[in-house]
N, CA, C and O atoms as a GROMACS GRO file, in nm:
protein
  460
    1UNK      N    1   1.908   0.373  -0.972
    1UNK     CA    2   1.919   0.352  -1.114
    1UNK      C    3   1.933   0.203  -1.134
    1UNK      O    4   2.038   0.149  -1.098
    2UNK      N    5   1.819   0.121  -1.198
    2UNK     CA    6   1.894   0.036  -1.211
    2UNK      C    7   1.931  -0.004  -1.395
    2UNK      O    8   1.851   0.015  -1.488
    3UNK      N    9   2.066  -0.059  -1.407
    3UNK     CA   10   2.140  -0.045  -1.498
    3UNK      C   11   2.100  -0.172  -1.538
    3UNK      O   12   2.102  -0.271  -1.466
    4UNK      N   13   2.042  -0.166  -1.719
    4UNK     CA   14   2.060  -0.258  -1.826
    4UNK      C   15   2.148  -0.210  -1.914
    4UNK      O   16   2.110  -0.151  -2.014
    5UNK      N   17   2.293  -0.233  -1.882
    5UNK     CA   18   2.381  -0.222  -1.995
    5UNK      C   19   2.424  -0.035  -1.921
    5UNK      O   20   2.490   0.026  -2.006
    6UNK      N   21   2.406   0.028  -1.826
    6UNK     CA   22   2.434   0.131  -1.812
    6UNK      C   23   2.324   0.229  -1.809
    6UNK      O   24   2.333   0.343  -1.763
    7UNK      N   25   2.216   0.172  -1.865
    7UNK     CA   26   2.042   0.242  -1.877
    7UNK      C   27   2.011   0.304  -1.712
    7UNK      O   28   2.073   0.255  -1.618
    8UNK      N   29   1.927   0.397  -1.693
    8UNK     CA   30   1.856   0.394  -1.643
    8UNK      C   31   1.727   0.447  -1.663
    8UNK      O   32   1.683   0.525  -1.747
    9UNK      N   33   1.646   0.357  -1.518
    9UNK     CA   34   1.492   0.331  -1.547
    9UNK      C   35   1.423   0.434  -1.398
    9UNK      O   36   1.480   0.482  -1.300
   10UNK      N   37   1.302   0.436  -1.438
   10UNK     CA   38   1.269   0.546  -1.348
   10UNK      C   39   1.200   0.484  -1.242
   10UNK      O   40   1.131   0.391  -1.284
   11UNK      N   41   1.191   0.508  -1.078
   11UNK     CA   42   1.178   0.456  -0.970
   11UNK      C   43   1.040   0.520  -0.923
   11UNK      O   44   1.002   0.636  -0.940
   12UNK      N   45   0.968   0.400  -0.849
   12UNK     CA   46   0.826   0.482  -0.828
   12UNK      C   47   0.791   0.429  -0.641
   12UNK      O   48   0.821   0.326  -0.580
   13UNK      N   49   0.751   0.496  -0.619
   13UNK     CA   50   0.726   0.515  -0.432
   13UNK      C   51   0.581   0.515  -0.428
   13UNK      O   52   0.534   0.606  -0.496
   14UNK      N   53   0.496   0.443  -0.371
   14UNK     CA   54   0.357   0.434  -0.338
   14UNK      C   55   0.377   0.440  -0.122
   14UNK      O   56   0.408   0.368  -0.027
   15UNK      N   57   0.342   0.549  -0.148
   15UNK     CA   58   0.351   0.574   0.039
   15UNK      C   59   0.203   0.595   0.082
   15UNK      O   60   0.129   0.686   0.047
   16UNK      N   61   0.182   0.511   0.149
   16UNK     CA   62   0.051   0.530   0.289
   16UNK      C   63   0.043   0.615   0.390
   16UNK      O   64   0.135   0.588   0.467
   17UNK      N   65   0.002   0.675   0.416
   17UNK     CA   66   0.031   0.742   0.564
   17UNK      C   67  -0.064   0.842   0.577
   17UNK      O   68  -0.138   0.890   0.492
   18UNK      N   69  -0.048   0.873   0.726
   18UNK     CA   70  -0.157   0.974   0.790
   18UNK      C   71  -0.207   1.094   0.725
   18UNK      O   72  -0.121   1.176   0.693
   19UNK      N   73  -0.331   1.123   0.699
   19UNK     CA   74  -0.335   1.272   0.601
   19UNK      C   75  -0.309   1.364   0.704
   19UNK      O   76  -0.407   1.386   0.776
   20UNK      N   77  -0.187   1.434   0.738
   20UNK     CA   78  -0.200   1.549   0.819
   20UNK      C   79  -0.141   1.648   0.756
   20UNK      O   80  -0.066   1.624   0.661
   21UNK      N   81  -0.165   1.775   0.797
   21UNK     CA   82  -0.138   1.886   0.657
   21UNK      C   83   0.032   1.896   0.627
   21UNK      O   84   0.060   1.949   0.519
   22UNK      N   85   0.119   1.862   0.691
   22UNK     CA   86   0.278   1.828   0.665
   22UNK      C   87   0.299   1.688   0.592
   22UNK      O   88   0.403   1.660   0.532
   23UNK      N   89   0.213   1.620   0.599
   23UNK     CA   90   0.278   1.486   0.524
   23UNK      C   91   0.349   1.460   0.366
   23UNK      O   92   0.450   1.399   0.332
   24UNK      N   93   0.241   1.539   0.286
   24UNK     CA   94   0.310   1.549   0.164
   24UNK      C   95   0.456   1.635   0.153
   24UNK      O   96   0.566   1.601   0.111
   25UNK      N   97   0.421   1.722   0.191
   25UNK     CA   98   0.581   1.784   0.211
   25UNK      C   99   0.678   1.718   0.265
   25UNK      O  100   0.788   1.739   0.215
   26UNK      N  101   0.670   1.618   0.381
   26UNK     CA  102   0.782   1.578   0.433
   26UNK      C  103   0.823   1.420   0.371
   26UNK      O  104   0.918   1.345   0.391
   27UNK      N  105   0.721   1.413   0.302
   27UNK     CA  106   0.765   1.219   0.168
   27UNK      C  107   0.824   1.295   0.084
   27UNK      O  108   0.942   1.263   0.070
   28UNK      N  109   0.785   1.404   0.008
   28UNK     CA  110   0.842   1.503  -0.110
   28UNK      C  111   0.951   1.572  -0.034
   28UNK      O  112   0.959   1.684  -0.085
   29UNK      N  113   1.045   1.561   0.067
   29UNK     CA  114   1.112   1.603   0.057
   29UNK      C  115   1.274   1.547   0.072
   29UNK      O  116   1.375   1.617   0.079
   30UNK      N  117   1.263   1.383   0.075
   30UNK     CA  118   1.350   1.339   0.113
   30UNK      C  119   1.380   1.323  -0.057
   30UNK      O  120   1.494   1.288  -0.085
   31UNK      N  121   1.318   1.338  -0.131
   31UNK     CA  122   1.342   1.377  -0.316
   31UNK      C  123   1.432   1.479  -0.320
   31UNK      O  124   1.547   1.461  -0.360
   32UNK      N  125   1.392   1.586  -0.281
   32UNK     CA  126   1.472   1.697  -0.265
   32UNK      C  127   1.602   1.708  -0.178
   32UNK      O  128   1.672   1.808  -0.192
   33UNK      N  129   1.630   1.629  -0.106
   33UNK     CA  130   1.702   1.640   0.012
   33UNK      C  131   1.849   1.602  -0.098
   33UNK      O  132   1.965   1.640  -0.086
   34UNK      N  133   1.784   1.509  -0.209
   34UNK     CA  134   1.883   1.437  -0.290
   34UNK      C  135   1.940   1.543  -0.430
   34UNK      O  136   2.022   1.524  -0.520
   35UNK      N  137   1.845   1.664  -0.392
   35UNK     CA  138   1.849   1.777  -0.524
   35UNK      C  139   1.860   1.738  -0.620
   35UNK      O  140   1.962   1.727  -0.687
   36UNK      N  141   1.669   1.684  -0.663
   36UNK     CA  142   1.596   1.650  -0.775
   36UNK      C  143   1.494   1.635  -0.765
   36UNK      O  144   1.436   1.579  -0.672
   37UNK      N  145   1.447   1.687  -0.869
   37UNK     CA  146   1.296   1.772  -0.922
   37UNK      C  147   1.186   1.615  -0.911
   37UNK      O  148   1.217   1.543  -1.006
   38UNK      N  149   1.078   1.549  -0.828
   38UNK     CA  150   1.043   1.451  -0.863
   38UNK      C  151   0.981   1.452  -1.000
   38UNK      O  152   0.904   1.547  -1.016
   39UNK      N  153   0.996   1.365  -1.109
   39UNK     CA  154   0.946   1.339  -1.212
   39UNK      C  155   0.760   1.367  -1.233
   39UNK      O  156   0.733   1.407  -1.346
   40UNK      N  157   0.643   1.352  -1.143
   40UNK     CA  158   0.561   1.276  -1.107
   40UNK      C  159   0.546   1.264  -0.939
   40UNK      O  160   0.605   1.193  -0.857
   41UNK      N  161   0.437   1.369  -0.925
   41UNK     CA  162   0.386   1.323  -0.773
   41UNK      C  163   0.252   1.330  -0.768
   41UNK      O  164   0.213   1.418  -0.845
   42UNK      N  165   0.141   1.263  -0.698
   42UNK     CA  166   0.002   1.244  -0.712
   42UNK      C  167  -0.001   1.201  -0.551
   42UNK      O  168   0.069   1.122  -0.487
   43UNK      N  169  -0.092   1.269  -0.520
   43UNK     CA  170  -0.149   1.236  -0.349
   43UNK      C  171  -0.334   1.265  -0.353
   43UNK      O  172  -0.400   1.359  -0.397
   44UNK      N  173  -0.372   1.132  -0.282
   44UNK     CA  174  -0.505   1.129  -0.253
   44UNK      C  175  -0.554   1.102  -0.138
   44UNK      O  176  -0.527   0.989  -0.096
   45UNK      N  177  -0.634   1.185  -0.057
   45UNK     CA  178  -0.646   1.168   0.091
   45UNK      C  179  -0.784   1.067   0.064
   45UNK      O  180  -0.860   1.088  -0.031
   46UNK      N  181  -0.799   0.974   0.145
   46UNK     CA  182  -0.909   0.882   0.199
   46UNK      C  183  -0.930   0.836   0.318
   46UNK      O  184  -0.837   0.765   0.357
   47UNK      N  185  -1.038   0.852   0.409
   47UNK     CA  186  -1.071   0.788   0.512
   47UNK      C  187  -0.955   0.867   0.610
   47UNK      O  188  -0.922   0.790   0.699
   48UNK      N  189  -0.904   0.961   0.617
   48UNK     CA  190  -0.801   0.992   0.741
   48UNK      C  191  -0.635   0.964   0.656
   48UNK      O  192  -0.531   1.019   0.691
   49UNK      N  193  -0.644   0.885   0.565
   49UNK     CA  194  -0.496   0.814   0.536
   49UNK      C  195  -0.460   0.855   0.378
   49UNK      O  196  -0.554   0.838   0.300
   50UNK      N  197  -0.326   0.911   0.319
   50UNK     CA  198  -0.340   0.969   0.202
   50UNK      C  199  -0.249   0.884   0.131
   50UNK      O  200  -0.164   0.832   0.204
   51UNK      N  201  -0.242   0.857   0.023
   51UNK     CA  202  -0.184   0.761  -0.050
   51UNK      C  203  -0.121   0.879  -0.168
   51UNK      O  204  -0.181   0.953  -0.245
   52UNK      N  205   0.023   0.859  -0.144
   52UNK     CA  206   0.120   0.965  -0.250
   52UNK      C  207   0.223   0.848  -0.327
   52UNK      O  208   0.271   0.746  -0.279
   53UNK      N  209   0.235   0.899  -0.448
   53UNK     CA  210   0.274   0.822  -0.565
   53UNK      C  211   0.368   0.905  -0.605
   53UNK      O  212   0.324   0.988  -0.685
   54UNK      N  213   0.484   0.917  -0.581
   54UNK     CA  214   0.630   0.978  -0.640
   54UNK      C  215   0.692   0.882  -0.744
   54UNK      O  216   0.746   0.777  -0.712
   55UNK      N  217   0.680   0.926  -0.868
   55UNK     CA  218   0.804   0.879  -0.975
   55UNK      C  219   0.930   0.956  -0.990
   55UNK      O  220   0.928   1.071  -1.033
   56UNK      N  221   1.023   0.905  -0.960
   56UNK     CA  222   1.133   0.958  -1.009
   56UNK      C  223   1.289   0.902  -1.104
   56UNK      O  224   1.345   0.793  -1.088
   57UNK      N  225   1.321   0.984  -1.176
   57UNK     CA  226   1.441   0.917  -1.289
   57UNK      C  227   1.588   0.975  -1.210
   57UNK      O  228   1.609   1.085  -1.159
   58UNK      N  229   1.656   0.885  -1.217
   58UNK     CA  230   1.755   0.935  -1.202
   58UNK      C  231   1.855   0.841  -1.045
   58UNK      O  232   1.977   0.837  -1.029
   59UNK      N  233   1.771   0.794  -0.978
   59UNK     CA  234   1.795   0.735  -0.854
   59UNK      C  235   1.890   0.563  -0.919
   59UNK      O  236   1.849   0.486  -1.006
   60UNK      N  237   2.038   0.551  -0.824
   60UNK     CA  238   2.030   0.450  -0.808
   60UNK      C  239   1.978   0.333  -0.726
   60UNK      O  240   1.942   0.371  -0.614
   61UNK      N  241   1.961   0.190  -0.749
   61UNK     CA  242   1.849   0.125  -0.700
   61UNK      C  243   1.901   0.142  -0.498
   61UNK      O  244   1.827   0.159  -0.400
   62UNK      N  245   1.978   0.134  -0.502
   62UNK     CA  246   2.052   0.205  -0.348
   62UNK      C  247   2.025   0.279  -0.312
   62UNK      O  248   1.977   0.261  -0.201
   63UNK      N  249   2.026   0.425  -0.359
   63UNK     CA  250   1.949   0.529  -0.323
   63UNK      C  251   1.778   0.560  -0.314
   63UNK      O  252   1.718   0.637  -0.240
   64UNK      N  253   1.723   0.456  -0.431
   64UNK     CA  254   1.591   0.446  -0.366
   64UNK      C  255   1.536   0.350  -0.268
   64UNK      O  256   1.430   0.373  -0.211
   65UNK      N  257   1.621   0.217  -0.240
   65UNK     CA  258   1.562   0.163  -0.147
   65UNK      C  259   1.590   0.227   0.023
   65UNK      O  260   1.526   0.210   0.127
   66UNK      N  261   1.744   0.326  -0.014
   66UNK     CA  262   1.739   0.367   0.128
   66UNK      C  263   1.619   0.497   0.196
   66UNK      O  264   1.572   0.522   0.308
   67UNK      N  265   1.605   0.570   0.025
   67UNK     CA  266   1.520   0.682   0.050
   67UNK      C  267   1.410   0.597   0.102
   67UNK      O  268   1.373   0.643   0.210
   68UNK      N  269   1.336   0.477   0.062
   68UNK     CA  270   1.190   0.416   0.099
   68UNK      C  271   1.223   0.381   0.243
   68UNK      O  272   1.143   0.434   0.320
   69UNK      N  273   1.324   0.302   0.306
   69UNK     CA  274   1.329   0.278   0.434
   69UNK      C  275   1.357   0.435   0.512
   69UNK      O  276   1.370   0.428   0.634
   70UNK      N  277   1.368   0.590   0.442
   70UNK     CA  278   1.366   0.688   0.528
   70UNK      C  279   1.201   0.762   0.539
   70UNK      O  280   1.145   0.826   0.628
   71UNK      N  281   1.155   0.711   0.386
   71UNK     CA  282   1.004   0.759   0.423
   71UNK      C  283   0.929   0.658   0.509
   71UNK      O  284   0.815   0.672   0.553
   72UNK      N  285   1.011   0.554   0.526
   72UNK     CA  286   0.905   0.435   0.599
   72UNK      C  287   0.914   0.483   0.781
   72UNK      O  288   0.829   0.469   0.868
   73UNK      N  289   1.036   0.536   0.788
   73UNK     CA  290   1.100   0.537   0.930
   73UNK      C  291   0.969   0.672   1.033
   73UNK      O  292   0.915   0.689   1.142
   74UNK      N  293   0.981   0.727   0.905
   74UNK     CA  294   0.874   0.875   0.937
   74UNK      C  295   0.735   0.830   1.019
   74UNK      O  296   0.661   0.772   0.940
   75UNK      N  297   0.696   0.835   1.111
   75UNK     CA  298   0.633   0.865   1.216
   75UNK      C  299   0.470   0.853   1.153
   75UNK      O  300   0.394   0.774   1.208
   76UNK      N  301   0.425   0.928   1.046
   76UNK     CA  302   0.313   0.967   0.957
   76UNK      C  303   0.303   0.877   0.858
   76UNK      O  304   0.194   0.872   0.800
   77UNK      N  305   0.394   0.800   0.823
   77UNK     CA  306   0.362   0.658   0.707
   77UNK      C  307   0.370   0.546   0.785
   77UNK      O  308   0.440   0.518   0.882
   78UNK      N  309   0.247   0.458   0.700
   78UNK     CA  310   0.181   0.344   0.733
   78UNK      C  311   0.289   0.243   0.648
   78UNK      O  312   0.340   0.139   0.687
   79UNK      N  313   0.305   0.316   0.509
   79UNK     CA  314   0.366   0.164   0.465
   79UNK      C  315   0.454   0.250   0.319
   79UNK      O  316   0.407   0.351   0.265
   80UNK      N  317   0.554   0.200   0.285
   80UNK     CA  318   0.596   0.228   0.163
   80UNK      C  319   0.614   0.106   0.072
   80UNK      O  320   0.659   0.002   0.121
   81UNK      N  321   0.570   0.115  -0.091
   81UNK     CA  322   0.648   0.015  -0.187
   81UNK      C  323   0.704   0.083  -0.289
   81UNK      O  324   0.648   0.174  -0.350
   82UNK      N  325   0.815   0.040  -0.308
   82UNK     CA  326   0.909   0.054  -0.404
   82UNK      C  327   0.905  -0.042  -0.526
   82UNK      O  328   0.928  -0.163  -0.518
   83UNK      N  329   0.869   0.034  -0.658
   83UNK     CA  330   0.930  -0.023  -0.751
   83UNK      C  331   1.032   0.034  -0.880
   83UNK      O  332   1.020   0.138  -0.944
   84UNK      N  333   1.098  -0.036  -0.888
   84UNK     CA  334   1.264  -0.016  -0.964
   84UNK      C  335   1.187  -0.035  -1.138
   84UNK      O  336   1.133  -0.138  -1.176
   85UNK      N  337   1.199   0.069  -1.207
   85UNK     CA  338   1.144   0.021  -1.320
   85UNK      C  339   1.136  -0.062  -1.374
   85UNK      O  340   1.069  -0.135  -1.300
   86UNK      N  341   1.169  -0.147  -1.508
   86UNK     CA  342   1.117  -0.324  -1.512
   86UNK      C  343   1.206  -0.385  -1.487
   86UNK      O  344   1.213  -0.482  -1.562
   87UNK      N  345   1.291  -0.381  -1.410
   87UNK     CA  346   1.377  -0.491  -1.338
   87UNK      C  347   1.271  -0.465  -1.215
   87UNK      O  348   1.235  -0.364  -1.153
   88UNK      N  349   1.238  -0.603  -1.210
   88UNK     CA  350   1.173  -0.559  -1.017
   88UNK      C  351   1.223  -0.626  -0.910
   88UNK      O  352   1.260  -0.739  -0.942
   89UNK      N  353   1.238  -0.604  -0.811
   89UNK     CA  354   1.290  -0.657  -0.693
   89UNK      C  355   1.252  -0.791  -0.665
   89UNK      O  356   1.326  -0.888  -0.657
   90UNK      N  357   1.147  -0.786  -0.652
   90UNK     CA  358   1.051  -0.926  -0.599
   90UNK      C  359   0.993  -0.952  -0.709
   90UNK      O  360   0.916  -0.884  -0.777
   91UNK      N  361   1.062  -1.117  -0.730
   91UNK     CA  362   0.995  -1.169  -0.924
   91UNK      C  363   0.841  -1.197  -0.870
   91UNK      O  364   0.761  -1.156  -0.954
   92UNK      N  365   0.786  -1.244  -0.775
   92UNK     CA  366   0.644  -1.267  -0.791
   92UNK      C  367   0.588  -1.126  -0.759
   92UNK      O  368   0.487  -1.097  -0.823
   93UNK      N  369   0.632  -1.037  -0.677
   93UNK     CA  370   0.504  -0.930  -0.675
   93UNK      C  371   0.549  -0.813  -0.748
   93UNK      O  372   0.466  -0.728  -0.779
   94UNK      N  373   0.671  -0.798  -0.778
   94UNK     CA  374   0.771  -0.688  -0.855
   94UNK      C  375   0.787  -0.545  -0.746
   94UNK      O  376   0.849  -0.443  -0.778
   95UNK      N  377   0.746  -0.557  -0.667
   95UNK     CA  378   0.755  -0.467  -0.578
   95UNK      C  379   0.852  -0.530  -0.426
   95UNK      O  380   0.846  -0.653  -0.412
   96UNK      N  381   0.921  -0.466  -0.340
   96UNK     CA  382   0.985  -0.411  -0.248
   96UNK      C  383   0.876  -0.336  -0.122
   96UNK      O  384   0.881  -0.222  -0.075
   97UNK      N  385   0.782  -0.447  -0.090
   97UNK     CA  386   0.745  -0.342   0.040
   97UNK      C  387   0.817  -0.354   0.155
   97UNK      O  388   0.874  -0.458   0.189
   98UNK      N  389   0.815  -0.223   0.230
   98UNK     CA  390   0.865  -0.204   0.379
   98UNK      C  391   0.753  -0.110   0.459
   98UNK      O  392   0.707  -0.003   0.419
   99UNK      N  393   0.722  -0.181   0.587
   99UNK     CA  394   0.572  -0.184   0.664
   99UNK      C  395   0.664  -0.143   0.780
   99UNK      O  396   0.783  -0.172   0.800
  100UNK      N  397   0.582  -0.070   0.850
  100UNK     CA  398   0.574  -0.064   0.974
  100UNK      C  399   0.486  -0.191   1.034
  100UNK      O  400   0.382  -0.218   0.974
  101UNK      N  401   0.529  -0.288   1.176
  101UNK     CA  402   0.445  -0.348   1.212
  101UNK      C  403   0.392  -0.433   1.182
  101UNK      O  404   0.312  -0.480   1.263
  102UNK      N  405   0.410  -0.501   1.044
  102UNK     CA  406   0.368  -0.560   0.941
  102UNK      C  407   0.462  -0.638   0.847
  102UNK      O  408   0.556  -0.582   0.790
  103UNK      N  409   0.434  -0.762   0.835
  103UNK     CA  410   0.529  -0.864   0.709
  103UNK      C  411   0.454  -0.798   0.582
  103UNK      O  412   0.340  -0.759   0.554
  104UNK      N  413   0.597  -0.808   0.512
  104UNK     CA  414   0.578  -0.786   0.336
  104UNK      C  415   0.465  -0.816   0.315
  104UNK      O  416   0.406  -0.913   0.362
  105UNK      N  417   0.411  -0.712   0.221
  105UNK     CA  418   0.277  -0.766   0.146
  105UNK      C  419   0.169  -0.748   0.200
  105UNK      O  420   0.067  -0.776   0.136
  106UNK      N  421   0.160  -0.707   0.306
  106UNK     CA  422   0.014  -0.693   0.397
  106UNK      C  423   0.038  -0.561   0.471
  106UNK      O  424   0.142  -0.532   0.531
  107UNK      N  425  -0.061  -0.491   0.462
  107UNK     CA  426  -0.077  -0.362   0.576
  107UNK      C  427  -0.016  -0.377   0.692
  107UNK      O  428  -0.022  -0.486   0.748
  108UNK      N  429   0.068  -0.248   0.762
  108UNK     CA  430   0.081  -0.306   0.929
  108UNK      C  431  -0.076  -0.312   0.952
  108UNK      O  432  -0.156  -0.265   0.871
  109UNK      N  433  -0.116  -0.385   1.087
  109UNK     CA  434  -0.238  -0.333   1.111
  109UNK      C  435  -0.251  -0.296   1.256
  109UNK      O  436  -0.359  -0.310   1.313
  110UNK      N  437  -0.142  -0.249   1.320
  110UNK     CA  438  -0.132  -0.186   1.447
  110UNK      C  439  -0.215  -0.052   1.450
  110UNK      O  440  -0.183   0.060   1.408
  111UNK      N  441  -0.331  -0.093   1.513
  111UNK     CA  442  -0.379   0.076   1.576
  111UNK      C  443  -0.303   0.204   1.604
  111UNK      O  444  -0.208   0.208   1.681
  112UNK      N  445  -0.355   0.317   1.529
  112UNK     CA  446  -0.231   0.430   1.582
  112UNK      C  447  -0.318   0.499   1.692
  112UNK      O  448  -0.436   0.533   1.682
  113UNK      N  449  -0.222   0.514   1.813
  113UNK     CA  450  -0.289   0.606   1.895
  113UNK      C  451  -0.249   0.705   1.935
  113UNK      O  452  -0.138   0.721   1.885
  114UNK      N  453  -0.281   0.809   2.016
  114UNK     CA  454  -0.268   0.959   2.013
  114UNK      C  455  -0.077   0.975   2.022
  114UNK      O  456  -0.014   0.884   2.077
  115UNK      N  457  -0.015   1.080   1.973
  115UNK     CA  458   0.098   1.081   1.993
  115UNK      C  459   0.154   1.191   2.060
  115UNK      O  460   0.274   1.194   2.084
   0.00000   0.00000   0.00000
């Protein structure tokens, strides 16, 4: 949540990661883990790699940056960014990325190989 005056604003998750048939369930569930309904979820598979977009209201800004470093930790994501509704983290890019393998702002670009 982050608080203007006590407000809160709604938190949005852009996750990368492997299309394998558990992935959406297991980014969507660390939402749930917190018992709450995500606001907003959208997933699009491309090229092998699916890109899921969770909005959710209700999170403080603590609780979503730790939830992003637990979807980042996951085995099946390439990359998560976090953004905190219009308060943003980072004044030039307004986003909070955390990469596997990779400095802020850029893809990891470590090859994944068989696991």
């Amino acid at each position: 949540m982050i608080s203007v005056r006590g407000a809160m604003a709604p938190v949005r998750f852009v996750v990368l990661a492997q299309a394998e048939p558990q992935t959406l369930a297991r980014v969507v569930n660390y939402v749930a883990q917190l018992g709450k309904t995500p606001r907003r979820v959208r997933a699009d598979e491309h090229g092998g790699l699916m890109t899921i977009v969770i909005e959710q209201d209700g999170l403080s800004d603590h609780q979503a940056k730790v939830m992003a470093e637990k979807m980042r930790a996951s085995v099946l994501v390439e990359r998560v960014t976090l953004t905190l509704g219009r308060k943003l983290i980072d004044p030039t890019s307004g986003q909070l990325s955390v990469e596997k393998g990779g400095s802020a702002g850029t893809p990891a670009s470590h090859p994944r190989g068989p696991r």
